[in-house]
C-alpha positions in Angstrom: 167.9 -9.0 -83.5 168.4 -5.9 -85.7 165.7 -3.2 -84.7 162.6 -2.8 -86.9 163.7 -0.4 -90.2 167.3 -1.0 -89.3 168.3 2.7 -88.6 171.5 4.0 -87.4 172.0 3.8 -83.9 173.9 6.3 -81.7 175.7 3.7 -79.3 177.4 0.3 -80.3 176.9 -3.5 -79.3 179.4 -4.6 -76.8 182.0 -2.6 -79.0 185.5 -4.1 -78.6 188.3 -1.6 -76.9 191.0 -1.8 -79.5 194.5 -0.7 -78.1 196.7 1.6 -80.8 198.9 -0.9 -82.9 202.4 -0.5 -82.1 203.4 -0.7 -85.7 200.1 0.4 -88.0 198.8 3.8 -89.0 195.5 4.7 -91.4 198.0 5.8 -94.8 198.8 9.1 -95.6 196.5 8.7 -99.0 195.1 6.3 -101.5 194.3 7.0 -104.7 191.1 6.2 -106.3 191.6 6.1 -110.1 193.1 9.6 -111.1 191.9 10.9 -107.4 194.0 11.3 -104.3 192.7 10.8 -101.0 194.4 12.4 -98.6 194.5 11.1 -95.9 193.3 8.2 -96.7 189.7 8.7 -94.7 186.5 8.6 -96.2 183.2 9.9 -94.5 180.2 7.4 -95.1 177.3 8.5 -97.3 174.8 8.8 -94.8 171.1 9.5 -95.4 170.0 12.2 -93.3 173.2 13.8 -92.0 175.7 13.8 -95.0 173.8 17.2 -96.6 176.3 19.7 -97.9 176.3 21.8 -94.5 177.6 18.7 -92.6 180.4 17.9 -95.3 181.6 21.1 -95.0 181.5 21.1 -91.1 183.7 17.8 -91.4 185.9 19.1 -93.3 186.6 22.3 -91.0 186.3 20.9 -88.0 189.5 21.5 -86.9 189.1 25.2 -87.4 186.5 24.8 -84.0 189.3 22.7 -82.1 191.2 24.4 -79.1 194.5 23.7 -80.2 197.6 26.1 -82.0 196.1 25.2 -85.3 192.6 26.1 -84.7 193.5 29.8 -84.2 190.7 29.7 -81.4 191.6 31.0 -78.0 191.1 29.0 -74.9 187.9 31.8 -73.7 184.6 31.5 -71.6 182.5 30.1 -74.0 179.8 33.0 -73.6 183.2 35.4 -74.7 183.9 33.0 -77.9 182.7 35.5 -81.2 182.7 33.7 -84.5 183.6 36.6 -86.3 187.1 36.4 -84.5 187.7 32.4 -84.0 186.7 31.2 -87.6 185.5 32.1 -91.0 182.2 32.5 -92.0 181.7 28.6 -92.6 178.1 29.0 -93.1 178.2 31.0 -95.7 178.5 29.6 -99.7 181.2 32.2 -100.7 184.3 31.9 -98.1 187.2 31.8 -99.8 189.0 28.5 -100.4 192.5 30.4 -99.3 190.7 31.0 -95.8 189.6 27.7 -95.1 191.2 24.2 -93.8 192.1 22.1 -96.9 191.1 18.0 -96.7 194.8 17.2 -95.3 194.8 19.5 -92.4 191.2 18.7 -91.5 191.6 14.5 -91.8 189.0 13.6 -94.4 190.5 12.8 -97.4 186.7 12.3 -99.4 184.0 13.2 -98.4 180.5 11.8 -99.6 177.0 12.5 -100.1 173.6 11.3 -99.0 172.4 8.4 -101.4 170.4 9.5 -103.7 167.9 7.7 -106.0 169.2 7.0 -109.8 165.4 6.8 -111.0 164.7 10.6 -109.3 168.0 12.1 -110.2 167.1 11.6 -114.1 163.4 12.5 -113.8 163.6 15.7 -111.1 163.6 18.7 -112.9 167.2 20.9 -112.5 166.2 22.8 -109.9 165.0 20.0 -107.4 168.6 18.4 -108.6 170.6 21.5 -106.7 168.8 20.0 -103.1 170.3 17.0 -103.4 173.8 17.3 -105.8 175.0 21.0 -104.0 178.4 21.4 -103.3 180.9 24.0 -102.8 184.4 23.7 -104.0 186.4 23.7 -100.4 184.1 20.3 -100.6 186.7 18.7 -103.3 187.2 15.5 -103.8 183.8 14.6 -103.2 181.7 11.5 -104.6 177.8 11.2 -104.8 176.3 7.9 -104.1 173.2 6.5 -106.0 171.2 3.9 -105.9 169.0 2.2 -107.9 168.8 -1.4 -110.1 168.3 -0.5 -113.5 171.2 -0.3 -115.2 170.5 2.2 -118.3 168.8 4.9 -115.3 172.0 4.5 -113.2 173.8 5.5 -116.0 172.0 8.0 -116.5 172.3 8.9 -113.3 175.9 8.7 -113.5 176.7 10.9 -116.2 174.7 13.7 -114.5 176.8 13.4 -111.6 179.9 13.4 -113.9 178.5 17.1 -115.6 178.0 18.2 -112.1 181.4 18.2 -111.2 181.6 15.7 -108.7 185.3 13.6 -108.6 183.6 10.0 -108.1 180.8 8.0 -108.6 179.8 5.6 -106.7 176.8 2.8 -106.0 175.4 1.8 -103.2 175.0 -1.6 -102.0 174.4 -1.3 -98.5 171.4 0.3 -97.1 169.4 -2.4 -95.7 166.2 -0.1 -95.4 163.0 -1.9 -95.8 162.0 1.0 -98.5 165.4 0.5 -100.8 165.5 -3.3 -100.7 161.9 -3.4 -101.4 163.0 -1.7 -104.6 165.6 -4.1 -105.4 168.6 -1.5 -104.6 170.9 -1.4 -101.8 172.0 -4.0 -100.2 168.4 -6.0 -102.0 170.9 -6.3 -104.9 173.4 -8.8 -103.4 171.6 -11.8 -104.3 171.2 -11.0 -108.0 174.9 -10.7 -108.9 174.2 -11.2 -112.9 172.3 -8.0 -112.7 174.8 -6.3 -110.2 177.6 -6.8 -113.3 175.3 -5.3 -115.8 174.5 -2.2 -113.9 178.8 -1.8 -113.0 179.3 -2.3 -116.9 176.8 0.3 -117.8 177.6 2.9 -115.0 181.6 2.2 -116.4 180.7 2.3 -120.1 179.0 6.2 -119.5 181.5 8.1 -117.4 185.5 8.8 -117.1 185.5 9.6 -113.4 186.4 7.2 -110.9 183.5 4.4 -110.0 183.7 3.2 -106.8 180.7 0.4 -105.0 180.0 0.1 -101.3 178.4 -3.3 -100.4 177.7 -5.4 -97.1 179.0 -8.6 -97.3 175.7 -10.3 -98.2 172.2 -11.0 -97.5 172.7 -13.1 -94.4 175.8 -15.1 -92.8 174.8 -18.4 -95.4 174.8 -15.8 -98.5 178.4 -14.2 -98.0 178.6 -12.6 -101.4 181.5 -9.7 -100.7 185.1 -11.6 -102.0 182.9 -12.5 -105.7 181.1 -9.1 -105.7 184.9 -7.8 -105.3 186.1 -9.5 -107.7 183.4 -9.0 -110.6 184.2 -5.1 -109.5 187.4 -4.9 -110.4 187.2 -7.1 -113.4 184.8 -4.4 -114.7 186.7 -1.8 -114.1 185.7 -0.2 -110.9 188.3 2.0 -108.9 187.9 1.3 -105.5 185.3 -1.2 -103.0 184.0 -0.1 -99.9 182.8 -3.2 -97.4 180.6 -2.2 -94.6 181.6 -5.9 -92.7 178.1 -6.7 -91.9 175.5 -9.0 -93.4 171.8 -7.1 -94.6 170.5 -9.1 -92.1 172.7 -7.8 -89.2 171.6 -3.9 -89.7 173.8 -2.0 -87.7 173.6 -4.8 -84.6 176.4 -6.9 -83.4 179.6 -6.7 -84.0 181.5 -5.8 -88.2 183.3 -8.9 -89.2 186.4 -7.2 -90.3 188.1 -11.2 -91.6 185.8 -10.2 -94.7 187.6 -6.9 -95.0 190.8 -8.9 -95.0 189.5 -11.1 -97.4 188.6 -8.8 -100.1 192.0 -6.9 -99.6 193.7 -10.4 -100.6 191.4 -11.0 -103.6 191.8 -7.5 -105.5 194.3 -5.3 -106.6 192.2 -2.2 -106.6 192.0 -0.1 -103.0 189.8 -1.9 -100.8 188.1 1.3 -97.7 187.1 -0.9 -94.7 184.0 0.2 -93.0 182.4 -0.4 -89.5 182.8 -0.1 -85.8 185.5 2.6 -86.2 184.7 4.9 -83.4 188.3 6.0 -82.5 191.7 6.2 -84.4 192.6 3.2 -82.4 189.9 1.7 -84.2 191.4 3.2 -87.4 194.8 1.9 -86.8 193.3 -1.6 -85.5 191.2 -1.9 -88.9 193.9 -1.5 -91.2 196.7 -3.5 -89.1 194.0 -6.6 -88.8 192.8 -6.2 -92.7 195.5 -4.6 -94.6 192.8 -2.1 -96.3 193.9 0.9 -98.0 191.3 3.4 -96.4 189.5 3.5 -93.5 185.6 5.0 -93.9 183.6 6.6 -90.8 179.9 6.6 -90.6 178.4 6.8 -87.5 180.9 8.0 -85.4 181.3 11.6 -87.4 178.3 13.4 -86.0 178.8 12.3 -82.5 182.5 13.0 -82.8 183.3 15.1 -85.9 187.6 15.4 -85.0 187.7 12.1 -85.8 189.4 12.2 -89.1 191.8 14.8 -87.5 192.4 12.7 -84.8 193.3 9.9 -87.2 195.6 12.2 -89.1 197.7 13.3 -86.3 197.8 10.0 -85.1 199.5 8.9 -88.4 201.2 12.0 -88.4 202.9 12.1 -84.9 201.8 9.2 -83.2 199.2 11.2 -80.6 196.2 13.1 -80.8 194.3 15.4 -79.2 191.1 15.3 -77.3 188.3 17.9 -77.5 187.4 19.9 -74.3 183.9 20.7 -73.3 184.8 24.6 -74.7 185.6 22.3 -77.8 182.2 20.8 -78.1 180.4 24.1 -77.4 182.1 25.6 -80.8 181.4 22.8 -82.5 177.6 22.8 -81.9 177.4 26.5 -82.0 179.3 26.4 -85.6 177.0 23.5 -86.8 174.2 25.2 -85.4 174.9 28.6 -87.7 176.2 26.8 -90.6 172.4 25.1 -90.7 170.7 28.7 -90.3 173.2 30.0 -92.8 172.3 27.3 -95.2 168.2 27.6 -94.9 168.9 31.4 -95.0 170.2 31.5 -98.5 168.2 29.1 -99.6 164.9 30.8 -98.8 165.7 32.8 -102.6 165.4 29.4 -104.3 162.7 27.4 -105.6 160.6 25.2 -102.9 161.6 22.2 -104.3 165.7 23.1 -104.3 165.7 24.1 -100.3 167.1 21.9 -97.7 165.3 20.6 -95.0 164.0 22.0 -91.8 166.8 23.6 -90.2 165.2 23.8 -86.9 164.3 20.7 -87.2 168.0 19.2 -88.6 169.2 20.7 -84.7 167.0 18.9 -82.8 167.7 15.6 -84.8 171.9 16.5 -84.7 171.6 17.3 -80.5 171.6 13.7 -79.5 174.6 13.3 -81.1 176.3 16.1 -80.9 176.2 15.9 -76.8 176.9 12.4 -75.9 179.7 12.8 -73.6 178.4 16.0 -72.7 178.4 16.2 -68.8 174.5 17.1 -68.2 173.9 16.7 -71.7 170.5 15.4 -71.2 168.9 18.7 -70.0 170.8 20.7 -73.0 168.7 18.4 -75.4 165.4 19.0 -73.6 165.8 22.5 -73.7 166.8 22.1 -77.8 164.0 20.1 -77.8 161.2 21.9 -77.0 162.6 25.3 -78.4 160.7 26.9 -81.9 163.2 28.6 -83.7 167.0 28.2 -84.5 167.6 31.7 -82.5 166.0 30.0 -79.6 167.8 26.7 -79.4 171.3 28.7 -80.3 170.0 30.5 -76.9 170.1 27.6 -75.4 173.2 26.1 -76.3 174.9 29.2 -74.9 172.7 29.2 -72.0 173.8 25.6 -71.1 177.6 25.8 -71.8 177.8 29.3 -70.2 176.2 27.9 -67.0 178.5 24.9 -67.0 181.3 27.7 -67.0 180.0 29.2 -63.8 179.1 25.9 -62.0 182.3 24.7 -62.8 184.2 27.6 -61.5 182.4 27.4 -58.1 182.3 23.9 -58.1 178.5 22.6 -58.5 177.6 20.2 -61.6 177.9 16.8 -62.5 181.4 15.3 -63.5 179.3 12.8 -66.4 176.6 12.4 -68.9 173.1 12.2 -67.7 172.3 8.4 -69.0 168.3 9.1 -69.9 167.1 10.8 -73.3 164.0 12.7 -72.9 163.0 12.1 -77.0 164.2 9.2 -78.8 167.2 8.9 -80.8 167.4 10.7 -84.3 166.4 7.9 -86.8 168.8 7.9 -89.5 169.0 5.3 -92.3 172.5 4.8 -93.5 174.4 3.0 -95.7 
């Protein structure tokens, strides 16, 4: 059974090993309405974790990657200095020319959190900023809402249009208790009349591309995701995105990708398959098996954020790389700063336009960020229990600096410590 409040889990049921198709490749781009996506990857609007500062860390994160096109040297991780391996990531004015652009890093669009239609219209502008903020090496970029009146999604709409985001889209996935109580998410799927008045007034207010990401029904005797397709592209929509599980289903058992397949062969319009992509072989797998146009990664970002580069050298050259430990420690340490950075800066705005806890953002990204970590377990304890973002960067360089040493005298574990010592970050998705 799907656990209580149906949040994102860190580890899969049972997920099936898919071996890379001999023949298939995620495409090079799809293009949503006047928008390319290139490649043709999306990242999955995730509450919680897609925040400006982790957009903007998937997009670079092959600019942390111990490779030729990183530009970072192979060094003891207590030598690495940011001010000579990257750009200042963290910080809101780096220049677009010094940065990674969308093809080199893998994600061809990225997405935000969802974000409430019947807020966005009522919050005042500067409580807007906290959850609409975006820089421009963030482009393209679409903002999810959700909601189930029609005229405040429109609303809604149109002030993401004058933001300057490149797509719209709504969300009819998130099988949270709080959103389907409200009739949005995935609660709309069994009210399909109103579903086609709220994609006829969202189309009838803005020019940009509207996209809709759905499950494909309430439960497995309610499969509503081949008519919802249809209706969407009959109304003008640019794009679907299924997430090939049922509301009822949460994130448990395995995505039905047949459905995928099944909406590809009753549109016209680019159909992004979504679920149980934890690899590029998964990738490649999803697209060979359903014939969809994109391929969008939830879940599988913040514990392994080279995935969309991964996918792109794959379709590329056929290979990809694999991040080292050294890899891992950049990546946290960059994440890490970015956060800082972030709450920094904001400090000068109003209360109500500030991001979250940073501190607090770490502790909630370090079970994901060292799964596969040998020893992981003790780095999160130590994040854990530290006060301040100084003190848990001290840590991370702590840990990885003494897994140097051990390692060059040959004492530490080869594997990931299996216990947690806090629970899982509990992040509601889409």
């Amino acid at each position: 059974m799907p656990r209580r409040g149906f949040t994102v889990k860190k580890n899969w049921d049972n997920p099936i090993e898919h071996a890379m198709p001999a023949n298939a490749r995620v495409p090079a781009e799809v293009r949503i309405g006047t928008v390319p996506v290139t490649p043709a990857t999306v990242l999955a609007p995730m509450a919680g974790v897609t925040d400006t500062v982790f957009r903007r860390f998937i997009r670079h994160a092959s600019l942390f990657m111990n490779s030729p096109a990183s530009g970072v040297s192979a060094s003891l991780p207590s030598q690495v200095r940011r001010d000579e391996a990257t750009p200042n990531l963290g910080h809101p004015e780096t220049s677009v020319e010094d940065i990674v652009t969308n093809t080199q890093s893998g994600c061809g669009l990225l997405m935000t959190e969802f974000t409430s239609a019947d807020g966005l219209s009522r919050m005042r502008e500067s409580k807007r900023r906290r959850y609409l903020t975006f820089y421009d090496d963030e482009h393209p970029i679409g903002a999810q809402l959700f909601g189930s009146n029609p005229e405040t999604l429109a609303e809604a709409a149109r002030i993401v249009q004058d933001t300057g985001f490149d797509t719209v889209d709504l969300n009819l996935g998130c099988p949270a208790k709080r959103v389907v109580g409200c009739n949005g998410g995935s609660g709309l799927l069994r009210d399909l009349p109103k579903i086609g008045e709220i994609f006829r007034a969202v189309r009838k207010a803005v020019s940009i591309p509207f996209t809709v990401k759905f499950r494909m029904g309430w439960n497995d005797q309610q499969i509503v995701c081949v008519d919802l397709a249809r209706m969407a592209e009959s109304e003008g929509l640019n794009a679907v995105a299924l997430h090939a599980r049922t509301r009822e289903q949460g994130y448990s058992g395995q995505a039905q990708w047949r459905w995928i397949a099944a909406v590809k062969q009753a549109v016209q319009i680019p159909v992004i398959g979504n679920g149980d992509v934890r690899t590029p072989e998964d990738a490649a797998a999803m697209v060979a098996e359903t014939g969809c146009d994109a391929v969008m990664i939830g879940r599988a970002a913040p514990a392994n954020p080279w995935i969309f580069r991964q996918i792109a050298q794959y379709t590329a050259t056929g290979r990809y790389d694999v991040p080292t430990v050294e890899d891992r420690y950049r990546m946290i340490r960059t994440y890490f700063e970015m956060l800082l950075t972030e709450a920094r800066a904001a400090q000068e705005l109003p209360r109500d336009a500030r991001i979250g806890d940073a501190v607090g953002k770490m502790k909630q990204f370090a079970t994901w960020f060292t799964h596969g970590v040998p020893g992981g377990a003790r780095l999160r304890a130590a994040i854990y229990q530290a006060r301040t973002g100084d003190a848990v960067l001290a840590e991370v360089e702590r840990f990885f600096t003494s897994m140097h040493e051990n390692s060059a005298i040959g004492i530490g574990s080869s594997s990931e410590e299996s216990t947690d010592v806090f629970p899982e970050a509990a992040l509601d998705c889409d």
